[in-house]
C-alpha positions as CSV (number, residue, x, y, z in Angstrom):
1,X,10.1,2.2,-15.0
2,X,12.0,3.5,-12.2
3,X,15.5,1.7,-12.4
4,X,17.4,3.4,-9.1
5,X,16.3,4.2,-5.8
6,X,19.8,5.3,-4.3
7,X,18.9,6.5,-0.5
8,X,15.4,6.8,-1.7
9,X,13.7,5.9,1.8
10,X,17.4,6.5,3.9
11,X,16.3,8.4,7.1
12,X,12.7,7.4,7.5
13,X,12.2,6.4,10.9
14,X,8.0,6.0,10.1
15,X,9.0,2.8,7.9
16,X,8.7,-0.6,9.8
17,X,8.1,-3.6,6.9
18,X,8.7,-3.5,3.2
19,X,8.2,-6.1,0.3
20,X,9.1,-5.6,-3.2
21,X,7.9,-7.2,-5.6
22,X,9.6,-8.7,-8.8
23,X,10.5,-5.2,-10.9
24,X,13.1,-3.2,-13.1
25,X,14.8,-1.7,-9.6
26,X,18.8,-2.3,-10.8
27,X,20.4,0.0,-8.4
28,X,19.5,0.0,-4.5
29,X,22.6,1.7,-2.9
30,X,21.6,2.9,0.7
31,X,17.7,2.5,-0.2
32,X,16.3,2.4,3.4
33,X,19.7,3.4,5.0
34,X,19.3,4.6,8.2
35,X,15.7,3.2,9.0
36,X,15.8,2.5,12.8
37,X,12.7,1.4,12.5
38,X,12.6,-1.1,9.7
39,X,11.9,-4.6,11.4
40,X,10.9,-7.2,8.5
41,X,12.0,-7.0,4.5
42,X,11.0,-10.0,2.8
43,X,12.0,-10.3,-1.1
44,X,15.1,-8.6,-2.6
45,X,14.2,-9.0,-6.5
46,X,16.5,-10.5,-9.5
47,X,16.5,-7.3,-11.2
48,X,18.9,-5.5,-8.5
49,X,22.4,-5.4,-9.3
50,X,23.7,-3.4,-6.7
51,X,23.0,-3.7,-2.9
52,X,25.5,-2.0,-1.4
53,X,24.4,-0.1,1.5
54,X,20.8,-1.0,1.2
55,X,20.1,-2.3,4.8
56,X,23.3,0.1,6.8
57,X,22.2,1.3,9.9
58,X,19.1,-0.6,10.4
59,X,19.5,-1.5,13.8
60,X,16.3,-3.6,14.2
61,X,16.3,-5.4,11.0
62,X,15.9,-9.3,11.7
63,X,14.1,-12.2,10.6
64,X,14.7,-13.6,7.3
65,X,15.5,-12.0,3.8
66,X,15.3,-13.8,0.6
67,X,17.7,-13.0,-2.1
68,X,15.7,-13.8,-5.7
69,X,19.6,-13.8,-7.0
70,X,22.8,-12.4,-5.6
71,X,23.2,-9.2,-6.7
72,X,26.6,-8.2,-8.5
73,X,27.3,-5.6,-5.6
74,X,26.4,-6.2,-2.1
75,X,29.2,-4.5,0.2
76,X,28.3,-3.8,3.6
77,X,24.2,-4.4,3.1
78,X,23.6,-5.3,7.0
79,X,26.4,-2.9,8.3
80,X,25.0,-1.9,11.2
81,X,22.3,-4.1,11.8
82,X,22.4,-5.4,15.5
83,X,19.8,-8.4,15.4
84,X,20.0,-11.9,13.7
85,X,19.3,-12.1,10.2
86,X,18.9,-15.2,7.7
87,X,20.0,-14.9,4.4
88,X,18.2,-17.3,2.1
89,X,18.8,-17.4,-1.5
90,X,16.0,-18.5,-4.3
């Protein structure tokens, strides 16, 4: 039932792929801010609201992301991400 993960992986250089899967996640501000390592993130889920953040400072972030729905908030999710990224929405 976990319903915010605010900076809850920001900093961790180990982490290199994620995929979440549909759940109750509402607020992802800054989750994996700050990963340099984070290369591939497949499904952002309907139930997030708030993106803002999420992605900042991901330098090596590319590939393509799908969006289950827009979330409400989503200011500067790929700030600082240096390679090309698709965007798809579902």
């Amino acid at each position: 039932n976990l319903t915010d993960t605010d900076y809850m992986f920001a900093n961790c250089e180990n982490i290199m792929s994620v995929s979440l899967s549909e759940n109750v996640i509402t607020n992802a501000i800054g989750m994996f801010y700050n990963c340099k390592n984070l290369t591939n993130f497949y499904v952002i889920p309907k139930s997030i609201k708030n993106a803002n953040n999420m992605f900042e400072n991901c330098p090596n972030l590319s590939g393509c992301i799908v969006f289950s729905s827009q979330p409400e908030k989503y200011t500067d999710i790929f700030k600082g991400t240096s390679k090309e990224i698709i965007v798809l929405m579902k």
